[in-house]
Biopython code that builds the backbone (N, CA, C, O; Angstrom):
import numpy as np
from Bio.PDB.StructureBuilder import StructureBuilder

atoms = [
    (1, "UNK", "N", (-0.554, -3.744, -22.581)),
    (1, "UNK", "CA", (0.675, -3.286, -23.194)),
    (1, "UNK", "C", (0.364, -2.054, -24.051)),
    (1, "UNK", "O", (-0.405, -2.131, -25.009)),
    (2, "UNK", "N", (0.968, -0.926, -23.695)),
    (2, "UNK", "CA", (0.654, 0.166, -24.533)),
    (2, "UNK", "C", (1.345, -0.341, -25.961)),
    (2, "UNK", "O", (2.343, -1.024, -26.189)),
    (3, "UNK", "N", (0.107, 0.470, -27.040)),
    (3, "UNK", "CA", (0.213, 0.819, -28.386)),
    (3, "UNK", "C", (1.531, 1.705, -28.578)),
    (3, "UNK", "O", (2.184, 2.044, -27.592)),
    (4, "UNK", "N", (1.951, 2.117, -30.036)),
    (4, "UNK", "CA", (2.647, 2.545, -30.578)),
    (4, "UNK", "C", (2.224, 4.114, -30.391)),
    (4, "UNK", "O", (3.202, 4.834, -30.188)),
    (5, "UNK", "N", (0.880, 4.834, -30.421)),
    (5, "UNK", "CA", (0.626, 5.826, -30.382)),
    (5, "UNK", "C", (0.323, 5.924, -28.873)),
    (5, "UNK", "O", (0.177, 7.107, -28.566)),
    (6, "UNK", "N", (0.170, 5.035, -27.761)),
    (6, "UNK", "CA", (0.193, 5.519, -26.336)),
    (6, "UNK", "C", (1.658, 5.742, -26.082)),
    (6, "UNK", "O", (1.904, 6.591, -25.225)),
    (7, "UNK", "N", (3.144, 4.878, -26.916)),
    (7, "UNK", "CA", (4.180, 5.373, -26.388)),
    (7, "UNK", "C", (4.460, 6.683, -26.968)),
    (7, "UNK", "O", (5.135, 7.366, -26.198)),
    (8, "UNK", "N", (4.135, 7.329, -28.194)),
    (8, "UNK", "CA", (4.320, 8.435, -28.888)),
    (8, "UNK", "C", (3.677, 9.441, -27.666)),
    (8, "UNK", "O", (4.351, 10.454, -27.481)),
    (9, "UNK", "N", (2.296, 9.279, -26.690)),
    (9, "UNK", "CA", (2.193, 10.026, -26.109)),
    (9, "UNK", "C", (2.855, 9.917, -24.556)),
    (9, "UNK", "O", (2.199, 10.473, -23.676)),
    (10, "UNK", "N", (3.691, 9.465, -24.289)),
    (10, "UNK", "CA", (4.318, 8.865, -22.814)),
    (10, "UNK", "C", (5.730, 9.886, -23.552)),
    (10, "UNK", "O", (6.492, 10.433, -22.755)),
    (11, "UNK", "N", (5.958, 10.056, -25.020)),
    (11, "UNK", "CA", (7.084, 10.688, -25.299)),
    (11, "UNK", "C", (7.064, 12.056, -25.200)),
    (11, "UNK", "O", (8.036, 12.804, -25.090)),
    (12, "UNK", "N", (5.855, 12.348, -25.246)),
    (12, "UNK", "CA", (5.453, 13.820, -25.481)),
    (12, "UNK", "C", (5.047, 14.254, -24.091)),
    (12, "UNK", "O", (4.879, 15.385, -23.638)),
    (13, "UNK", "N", (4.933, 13.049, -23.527)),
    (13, "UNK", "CA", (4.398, 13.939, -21.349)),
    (13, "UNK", "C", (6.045, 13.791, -21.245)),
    (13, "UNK", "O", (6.397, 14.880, -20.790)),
    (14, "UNK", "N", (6.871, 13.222, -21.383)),
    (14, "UNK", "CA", (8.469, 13.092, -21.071)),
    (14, "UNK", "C", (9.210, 14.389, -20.945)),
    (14, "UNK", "O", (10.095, 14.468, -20.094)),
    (15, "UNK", "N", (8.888, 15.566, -21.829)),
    (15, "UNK", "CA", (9.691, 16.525, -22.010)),
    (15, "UNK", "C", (8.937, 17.412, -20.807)),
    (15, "UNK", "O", (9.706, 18.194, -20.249)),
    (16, "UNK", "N", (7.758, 17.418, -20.388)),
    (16, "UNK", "CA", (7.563, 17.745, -19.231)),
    (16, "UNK", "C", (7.517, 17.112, -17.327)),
    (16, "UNK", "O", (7.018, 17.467, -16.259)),
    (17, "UNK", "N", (8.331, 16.074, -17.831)),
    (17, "UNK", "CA", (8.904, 15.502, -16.328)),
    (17, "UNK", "C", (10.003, 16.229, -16.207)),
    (17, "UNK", "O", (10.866, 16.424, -17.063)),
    (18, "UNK", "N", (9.950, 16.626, -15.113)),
    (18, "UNK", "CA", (10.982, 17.723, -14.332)),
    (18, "UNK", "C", (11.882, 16.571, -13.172)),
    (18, "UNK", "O", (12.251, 17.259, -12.221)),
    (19, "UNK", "N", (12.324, 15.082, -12.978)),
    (19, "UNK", "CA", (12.669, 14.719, -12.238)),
    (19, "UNK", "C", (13.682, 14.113, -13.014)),
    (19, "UNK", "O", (13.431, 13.576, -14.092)),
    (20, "UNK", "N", (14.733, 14.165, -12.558)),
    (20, "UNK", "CA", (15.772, 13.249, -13.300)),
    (20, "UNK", "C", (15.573, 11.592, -13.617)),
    (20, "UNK", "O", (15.525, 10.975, -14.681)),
    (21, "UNK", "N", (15.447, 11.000, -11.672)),
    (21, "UNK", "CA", (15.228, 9.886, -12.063)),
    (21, "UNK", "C", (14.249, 9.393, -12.347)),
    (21, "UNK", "O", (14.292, 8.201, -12.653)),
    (22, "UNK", "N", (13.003, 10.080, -12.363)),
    (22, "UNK", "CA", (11.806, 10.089, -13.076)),
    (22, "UNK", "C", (11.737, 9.688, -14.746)),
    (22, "UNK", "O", (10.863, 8.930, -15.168)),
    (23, "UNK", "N", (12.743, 10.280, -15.606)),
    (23, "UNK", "CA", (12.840, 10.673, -16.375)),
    (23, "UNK", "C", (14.043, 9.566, -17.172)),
    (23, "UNK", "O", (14.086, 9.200, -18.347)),
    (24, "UNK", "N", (14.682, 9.330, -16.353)),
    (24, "UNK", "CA", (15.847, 7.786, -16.693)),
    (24, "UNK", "C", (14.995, 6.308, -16.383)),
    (24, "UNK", "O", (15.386, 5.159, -16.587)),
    (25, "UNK", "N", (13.851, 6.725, -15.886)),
    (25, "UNK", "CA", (13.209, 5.491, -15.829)),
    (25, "UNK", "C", (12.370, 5.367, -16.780)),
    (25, "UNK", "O", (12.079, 4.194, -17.018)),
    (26, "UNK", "N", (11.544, 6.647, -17.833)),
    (26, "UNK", "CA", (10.918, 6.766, -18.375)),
    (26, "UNK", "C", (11.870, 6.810, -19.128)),
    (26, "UNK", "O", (11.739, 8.033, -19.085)),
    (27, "UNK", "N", (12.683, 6.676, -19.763)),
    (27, "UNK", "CA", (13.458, 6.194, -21.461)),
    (27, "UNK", "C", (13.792, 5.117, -21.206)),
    (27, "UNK", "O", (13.454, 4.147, -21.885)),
    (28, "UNK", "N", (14.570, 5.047, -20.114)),
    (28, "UNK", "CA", (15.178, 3.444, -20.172)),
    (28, "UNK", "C", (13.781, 2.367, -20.873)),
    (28, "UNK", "O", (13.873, 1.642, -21.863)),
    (29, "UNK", "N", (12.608, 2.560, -20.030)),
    (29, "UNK", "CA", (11.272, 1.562, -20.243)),
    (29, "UNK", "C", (11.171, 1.395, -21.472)),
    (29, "UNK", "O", (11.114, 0.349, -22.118)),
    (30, "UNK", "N", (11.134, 3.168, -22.015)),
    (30, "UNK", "CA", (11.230, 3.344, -24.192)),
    (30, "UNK", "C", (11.445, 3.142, -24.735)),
    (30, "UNK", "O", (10.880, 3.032, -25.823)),
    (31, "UNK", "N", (13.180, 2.762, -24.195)),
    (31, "UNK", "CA", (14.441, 1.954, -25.076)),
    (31, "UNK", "C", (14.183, 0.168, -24.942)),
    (31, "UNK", "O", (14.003, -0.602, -25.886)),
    (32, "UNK", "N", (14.227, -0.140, -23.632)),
    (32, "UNK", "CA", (14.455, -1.640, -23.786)),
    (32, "UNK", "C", (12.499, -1.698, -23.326)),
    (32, "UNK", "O", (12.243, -1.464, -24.507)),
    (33, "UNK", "N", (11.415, -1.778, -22.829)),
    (33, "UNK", "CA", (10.392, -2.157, -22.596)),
    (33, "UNK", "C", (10.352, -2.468, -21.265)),
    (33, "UNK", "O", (9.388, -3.170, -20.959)),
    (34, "UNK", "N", (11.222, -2.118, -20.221)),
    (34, "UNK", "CA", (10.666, -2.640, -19.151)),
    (34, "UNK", "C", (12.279, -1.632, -18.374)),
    (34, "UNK", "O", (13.190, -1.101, -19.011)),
    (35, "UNK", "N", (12.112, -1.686, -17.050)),
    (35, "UNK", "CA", (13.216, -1.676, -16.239)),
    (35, "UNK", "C", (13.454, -2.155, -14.739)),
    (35, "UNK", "O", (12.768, -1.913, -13.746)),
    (36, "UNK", "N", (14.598, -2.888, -14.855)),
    (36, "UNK", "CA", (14.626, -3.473, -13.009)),
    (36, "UNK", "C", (15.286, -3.202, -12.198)),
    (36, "UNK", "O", (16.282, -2.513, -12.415)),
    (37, "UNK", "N", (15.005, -3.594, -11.114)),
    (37, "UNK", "CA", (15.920, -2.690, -9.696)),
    (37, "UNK", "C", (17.079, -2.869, -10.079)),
    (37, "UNK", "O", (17.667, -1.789, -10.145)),
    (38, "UNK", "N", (18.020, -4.158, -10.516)),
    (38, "UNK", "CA", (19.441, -4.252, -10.822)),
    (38, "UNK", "C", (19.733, -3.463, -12.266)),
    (38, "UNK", "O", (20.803, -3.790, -12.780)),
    (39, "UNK", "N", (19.125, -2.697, -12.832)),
    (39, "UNK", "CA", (19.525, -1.732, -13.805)),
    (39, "UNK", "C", (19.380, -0.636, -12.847)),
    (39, "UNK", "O", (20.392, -0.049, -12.464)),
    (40, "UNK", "N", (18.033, -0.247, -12.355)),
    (40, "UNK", "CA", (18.533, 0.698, -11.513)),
    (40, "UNK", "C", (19.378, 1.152, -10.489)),
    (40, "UNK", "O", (19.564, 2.278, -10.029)),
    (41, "UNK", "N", (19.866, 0.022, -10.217)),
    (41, "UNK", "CA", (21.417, 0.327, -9.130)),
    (41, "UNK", "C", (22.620, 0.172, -9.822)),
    (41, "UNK", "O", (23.732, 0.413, -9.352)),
    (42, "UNK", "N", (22.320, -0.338, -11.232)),
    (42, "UNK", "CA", (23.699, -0.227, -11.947)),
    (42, "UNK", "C", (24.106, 1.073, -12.653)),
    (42, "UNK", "O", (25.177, 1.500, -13.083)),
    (43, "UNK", "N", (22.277, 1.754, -12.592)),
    (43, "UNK", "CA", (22.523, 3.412, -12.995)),
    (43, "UNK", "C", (23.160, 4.241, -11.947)),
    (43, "UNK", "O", (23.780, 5.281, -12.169)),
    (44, "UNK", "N", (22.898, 3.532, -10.421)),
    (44, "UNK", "CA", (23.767, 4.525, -9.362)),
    (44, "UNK", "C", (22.198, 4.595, -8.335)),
    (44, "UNK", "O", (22.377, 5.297, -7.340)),
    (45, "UNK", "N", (21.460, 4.288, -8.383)),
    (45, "UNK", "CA", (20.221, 4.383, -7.590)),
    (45, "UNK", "C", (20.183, 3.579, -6.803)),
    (45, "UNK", "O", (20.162, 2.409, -7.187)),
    (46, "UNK", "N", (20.160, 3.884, -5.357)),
    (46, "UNK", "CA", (20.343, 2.341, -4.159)),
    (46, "UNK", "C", (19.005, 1.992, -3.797)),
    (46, "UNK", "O", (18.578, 0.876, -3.501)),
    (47, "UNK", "N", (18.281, 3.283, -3.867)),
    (47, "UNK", "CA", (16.581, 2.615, -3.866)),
    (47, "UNK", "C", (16.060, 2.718, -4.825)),
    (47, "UNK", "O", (15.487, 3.768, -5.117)),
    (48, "UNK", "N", (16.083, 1.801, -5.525)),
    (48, "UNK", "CA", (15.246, 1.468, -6.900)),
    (48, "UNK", "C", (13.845, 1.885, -6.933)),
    (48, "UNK", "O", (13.365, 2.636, -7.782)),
    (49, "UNK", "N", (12.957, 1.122, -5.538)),
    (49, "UNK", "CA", (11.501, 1.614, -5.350)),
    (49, "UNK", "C", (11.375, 2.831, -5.748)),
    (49, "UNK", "O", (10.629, 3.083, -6.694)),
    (50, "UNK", "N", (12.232, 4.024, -4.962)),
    (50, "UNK", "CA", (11.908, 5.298, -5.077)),
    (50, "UNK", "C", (11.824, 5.851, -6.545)),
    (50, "UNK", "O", (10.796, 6.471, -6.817)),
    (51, "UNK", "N", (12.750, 5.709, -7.500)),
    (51, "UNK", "CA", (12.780, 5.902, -8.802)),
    (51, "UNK", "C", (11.535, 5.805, -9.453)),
    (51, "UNK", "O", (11.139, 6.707, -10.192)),
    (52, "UNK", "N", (10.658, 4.421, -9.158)),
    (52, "UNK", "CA", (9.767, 4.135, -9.816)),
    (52, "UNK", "C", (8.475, 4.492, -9.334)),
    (52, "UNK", "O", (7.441, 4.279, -9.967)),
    (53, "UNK", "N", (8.550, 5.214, -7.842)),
    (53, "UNK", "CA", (7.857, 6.276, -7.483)),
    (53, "UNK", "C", (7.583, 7.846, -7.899)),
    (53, "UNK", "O", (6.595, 8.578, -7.951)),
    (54, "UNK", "N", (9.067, 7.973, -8.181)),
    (54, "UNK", "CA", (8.720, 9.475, -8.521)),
    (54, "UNK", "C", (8.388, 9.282, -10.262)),
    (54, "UNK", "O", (8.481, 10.367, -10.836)),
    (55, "UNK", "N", (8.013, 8.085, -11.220)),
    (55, "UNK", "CA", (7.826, 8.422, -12.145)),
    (55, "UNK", "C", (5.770, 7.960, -12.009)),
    (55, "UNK", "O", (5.090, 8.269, -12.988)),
    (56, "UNK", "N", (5.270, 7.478, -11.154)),
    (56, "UNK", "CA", (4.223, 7.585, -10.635)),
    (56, "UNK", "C", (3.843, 8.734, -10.090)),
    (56, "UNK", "O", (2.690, 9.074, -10.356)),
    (57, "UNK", "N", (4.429, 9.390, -9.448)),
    (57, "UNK", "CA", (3.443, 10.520, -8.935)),
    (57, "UNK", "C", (3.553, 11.925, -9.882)),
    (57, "UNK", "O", (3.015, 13.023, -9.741)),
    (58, "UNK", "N", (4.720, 11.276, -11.163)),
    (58, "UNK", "CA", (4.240, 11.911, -11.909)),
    (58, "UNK", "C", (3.144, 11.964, -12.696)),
    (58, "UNK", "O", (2.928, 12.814, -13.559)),
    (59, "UNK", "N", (2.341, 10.908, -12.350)),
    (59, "UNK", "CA", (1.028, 10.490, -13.427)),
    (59, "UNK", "C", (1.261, 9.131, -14.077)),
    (59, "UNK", "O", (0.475, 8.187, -14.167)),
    (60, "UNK", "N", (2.090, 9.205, -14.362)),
    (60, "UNK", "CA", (2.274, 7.965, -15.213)),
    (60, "UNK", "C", (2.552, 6.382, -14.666)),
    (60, "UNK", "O", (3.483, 5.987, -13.964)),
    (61, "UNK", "N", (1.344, 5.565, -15.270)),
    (61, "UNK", "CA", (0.616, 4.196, -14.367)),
    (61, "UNK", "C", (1.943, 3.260, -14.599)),
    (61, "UNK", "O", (2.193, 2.785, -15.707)),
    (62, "UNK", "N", (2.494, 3.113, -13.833)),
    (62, "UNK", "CA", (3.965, 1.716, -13.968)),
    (62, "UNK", "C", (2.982, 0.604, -13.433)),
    (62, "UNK", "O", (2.019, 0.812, -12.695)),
    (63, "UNK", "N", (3.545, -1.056, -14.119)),
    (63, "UNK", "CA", (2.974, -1.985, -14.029)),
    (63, "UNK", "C", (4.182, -2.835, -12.964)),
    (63, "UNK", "O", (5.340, -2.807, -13.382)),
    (64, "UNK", "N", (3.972, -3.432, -11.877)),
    (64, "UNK", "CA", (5.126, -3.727, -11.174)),
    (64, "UNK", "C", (4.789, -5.226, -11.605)),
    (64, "UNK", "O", (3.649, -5.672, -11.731)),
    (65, "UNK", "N", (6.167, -6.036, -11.843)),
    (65, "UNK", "CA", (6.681, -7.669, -11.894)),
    (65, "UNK", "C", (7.885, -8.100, -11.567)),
    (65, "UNK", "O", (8.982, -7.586, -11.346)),
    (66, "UNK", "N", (7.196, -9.715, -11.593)),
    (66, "UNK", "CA", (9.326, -9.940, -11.038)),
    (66, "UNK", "C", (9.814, -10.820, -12.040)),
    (66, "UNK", "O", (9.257, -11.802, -12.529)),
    (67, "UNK", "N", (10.744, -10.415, -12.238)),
    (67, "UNK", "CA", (11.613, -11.679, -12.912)),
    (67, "UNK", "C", (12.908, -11.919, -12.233)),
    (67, "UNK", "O", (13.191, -11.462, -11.125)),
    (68, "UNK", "N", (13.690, -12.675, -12.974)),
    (68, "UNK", "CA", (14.983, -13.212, -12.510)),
    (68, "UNK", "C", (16.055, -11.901, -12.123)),
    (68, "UNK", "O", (15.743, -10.815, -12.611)),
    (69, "UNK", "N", (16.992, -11.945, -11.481)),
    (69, "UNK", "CA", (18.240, -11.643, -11.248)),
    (69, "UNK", "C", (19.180, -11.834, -12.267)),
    (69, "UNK", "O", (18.965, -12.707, -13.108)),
    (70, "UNK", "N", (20.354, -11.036, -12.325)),
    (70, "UNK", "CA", (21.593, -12.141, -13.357)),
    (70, "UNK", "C", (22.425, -13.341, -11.960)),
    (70, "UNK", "O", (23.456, -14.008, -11.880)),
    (71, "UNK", "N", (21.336, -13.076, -11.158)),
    (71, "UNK", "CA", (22.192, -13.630, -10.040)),
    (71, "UNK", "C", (21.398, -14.788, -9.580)),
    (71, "UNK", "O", (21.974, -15.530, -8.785)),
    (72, "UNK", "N", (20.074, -15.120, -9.955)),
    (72, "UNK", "CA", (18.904, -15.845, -9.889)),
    (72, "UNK", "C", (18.031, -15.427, -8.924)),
    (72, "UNK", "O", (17.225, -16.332, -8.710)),
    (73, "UNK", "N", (17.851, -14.575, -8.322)),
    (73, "UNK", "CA", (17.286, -14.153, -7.667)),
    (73, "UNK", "C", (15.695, -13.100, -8.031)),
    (73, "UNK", "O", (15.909, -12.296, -8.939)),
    (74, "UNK", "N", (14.825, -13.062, -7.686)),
    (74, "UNK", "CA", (13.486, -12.901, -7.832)),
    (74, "UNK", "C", (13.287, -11.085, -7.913)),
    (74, "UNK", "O", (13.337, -10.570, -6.797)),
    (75, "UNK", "N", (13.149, -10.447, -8.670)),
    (75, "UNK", "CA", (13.670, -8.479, -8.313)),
    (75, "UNK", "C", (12.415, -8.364, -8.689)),
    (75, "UNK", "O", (11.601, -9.198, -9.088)),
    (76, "UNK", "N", (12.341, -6.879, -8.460)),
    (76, "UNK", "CA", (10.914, -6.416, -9.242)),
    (76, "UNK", "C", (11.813, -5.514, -10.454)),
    (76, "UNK", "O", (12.925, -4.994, -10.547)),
    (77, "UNK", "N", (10.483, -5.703, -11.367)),
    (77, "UNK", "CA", (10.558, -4.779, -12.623)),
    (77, "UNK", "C", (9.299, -4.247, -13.293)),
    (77, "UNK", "O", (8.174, -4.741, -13.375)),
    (78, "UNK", "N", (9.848, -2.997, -13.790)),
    (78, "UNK", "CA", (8.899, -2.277, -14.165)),
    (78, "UNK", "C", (8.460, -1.977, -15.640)),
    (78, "UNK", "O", (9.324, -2.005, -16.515)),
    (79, "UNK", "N", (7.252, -1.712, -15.934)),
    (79, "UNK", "CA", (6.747, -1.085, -17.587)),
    (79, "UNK", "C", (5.812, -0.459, -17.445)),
    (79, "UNK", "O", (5.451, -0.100, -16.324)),
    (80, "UNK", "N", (5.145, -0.147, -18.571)),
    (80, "UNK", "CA", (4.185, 1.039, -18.279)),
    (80, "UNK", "C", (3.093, 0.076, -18.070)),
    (80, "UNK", "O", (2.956, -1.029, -18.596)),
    (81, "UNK", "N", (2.123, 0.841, -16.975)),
    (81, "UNK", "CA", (0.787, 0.088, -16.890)),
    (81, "UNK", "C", (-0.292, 0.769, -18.412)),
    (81, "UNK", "O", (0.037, 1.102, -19.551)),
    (82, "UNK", "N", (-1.330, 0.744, -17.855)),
    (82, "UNK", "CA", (-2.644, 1.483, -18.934)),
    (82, "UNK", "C", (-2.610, 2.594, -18.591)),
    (82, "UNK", "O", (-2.687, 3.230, -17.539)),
    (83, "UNK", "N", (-2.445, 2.820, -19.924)),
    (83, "UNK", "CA", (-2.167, 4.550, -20.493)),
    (83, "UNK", "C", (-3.651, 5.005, -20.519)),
    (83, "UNK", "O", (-3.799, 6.191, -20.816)),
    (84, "UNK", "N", (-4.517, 4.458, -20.324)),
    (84, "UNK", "CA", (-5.281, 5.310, -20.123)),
    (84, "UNK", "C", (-5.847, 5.831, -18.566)),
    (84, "UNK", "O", (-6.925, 6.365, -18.305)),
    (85, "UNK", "N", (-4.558, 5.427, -17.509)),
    (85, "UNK", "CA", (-4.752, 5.678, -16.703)),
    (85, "UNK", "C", (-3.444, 7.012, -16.184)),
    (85, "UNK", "O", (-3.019, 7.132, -15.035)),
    (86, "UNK", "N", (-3.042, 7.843, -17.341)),
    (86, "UNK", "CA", (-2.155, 8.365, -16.966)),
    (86, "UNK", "C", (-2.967, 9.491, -16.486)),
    (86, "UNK", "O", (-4.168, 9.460, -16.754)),
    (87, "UNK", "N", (-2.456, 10.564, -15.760)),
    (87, "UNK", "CA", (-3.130, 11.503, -15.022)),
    (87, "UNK", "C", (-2.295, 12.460, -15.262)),
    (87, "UNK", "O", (-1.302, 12.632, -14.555)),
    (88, "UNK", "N", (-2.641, 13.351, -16.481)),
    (88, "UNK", "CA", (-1.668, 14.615, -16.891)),
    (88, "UNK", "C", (-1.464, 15.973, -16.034)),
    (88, "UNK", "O", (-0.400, 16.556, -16.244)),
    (89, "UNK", "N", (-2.484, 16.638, -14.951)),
    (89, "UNK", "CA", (-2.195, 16.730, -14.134)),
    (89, "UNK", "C", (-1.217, 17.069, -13.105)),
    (89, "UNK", "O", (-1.022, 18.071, -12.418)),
    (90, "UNK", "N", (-0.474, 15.537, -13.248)),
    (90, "UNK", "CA", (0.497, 15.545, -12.380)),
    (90, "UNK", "C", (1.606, 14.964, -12.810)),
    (90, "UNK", "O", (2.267, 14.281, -12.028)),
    (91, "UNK", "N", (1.935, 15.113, -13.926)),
    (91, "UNK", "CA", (2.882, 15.407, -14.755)),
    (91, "UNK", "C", (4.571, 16.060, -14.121)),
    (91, "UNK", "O", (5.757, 15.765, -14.265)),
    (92, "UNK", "N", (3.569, 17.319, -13.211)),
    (92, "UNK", "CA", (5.154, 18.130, -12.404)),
    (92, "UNK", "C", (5.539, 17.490, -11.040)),
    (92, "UNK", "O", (6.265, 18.144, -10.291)),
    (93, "UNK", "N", (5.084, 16.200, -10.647)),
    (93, "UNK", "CA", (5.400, 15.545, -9.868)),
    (93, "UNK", "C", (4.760, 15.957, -8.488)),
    (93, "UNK", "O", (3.974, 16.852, -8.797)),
    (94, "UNK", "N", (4.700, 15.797, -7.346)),
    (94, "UNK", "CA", (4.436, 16.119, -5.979)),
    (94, "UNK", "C", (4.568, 17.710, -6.212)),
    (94, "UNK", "O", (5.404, 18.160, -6.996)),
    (95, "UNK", "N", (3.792, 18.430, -5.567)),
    (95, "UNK", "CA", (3.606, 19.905, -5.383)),
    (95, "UNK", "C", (3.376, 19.905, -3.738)),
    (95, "UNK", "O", (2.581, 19.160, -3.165)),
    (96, "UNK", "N", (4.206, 20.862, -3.108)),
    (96, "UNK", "CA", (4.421, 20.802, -1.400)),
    (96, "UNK", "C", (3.258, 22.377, -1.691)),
    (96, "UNK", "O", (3.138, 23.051, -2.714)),
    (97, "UNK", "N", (2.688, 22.500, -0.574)),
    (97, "UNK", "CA", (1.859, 23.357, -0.011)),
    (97, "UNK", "C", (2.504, 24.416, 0.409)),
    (97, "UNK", "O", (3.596, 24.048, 0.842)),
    (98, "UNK", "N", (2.338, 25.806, 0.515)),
    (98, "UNK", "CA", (3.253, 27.023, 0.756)),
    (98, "UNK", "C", (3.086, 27.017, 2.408)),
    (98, "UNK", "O", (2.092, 26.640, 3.030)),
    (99, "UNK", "N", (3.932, 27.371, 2.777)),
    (99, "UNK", "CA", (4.056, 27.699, 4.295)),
    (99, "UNK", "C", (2.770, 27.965, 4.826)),
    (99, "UNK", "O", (2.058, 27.250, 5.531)),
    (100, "UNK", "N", (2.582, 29.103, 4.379)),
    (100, "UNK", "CA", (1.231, 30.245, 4.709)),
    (100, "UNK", "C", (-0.034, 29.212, 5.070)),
    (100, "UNK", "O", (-0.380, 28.859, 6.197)),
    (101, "UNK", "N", (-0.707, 28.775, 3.609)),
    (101, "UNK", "CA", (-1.214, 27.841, 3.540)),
    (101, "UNK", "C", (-1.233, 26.484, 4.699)),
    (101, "UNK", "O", (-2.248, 26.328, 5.379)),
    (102, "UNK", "N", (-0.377, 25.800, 4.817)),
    (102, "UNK", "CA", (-0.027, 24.721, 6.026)),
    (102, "UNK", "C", (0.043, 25.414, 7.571)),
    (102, "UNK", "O", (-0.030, 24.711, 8.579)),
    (103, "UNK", "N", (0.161, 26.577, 7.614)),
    (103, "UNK", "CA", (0.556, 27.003, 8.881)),
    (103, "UNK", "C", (-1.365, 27.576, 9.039)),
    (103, "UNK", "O", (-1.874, 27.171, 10.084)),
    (104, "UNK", "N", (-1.932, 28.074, 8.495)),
    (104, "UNK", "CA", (-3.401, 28.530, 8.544)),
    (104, "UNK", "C", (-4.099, 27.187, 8.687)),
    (104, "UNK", "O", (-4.963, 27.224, 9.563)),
    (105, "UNK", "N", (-3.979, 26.044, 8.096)),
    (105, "UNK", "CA", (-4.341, 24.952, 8.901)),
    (105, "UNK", "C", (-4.318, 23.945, 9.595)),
    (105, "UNK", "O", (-5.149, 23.057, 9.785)),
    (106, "UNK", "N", (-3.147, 24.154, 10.034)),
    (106, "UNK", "CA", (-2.991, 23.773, 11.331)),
    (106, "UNK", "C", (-3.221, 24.829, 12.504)),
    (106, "UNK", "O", (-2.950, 24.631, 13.689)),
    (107, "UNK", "N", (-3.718, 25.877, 12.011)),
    (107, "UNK", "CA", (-4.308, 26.914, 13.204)),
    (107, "UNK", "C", (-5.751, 26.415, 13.297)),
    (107, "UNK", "O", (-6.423, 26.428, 14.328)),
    (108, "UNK", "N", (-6.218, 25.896, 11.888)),
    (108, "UNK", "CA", (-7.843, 25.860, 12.369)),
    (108, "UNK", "C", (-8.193, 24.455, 12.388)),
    (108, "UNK", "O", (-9.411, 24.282, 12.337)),
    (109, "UNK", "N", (-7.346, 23.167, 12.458)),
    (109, "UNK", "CA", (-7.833, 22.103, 12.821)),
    (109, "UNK", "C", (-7.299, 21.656, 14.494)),
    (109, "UNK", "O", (-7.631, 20.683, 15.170)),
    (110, "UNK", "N", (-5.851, 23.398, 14.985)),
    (110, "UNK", "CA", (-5.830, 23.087, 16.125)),
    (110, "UNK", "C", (-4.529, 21.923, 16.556)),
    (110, "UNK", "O", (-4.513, 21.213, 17.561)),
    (111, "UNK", "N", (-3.615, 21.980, 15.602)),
    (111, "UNK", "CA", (-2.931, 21.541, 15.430)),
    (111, "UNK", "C", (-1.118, 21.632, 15.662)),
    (111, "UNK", "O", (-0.639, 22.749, 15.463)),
    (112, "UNK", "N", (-0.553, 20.981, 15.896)),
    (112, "UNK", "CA", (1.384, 21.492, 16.018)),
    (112, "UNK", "C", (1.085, 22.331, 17.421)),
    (112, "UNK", "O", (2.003, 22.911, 18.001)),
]
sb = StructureBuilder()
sb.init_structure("model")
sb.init_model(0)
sb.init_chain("A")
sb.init_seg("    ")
for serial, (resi, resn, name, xyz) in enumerate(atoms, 1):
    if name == "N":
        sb.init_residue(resn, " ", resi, " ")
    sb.init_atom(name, np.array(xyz, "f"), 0.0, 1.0, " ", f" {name:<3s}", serial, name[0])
structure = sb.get_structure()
């Protein structure tokens, strides 16, 4: 369970997440300590997974669990994993490769 000064720093990588729902998953967690797929579809998100993907490949380690439903049913939910496994880095989320780049290798592995 992150410390008081690992969430002070999860607040301070926050202003550099560039993803929306990246970024609604990372306060929501701030505000209440955790977040679950049925909050995330009550925010408007039909794939919950994905949400809690793009706040992973921003770097930041989510701990996956399940608890109940309001419906009884078994969901996953999320919190932060170990902060000392955040990877600042990648902070700006997935970075795609420039054309140029991808097209030069797939010329030399012979490829498309």
């Amino acid at each position: 369970m992150p410390t008081s000064s690992h969430i002070e720093n999860i607040r301070q990588l926050l202003e550099f997440v560039v993803s929306k729902r990246a970024r609604l998953v990372i306060e929501h967690i701030l505000e209440h300590g955790q977040v679950t797929t049925e909050d995330l579809k009550e925010m408007g998100y039909n794939h919950p997974p994905r949400a809690a993907r793009d706040v992973r490949e921003a770097g930041i380690p989510l701990e996956t669990f399940c608890v109940l439903s309001s419906e009884g049913r078994s969901i996953a939910a999320y919190r932060f994993g170990e902060v000392n496994l955040i990877r600042s880095g990648r902070i700006h989320g997935r970075t795609t490769f420039p054309k140029r780049f991808k097209d030069r290798l797939y010329e030399l592995r012979h490829c498309k």
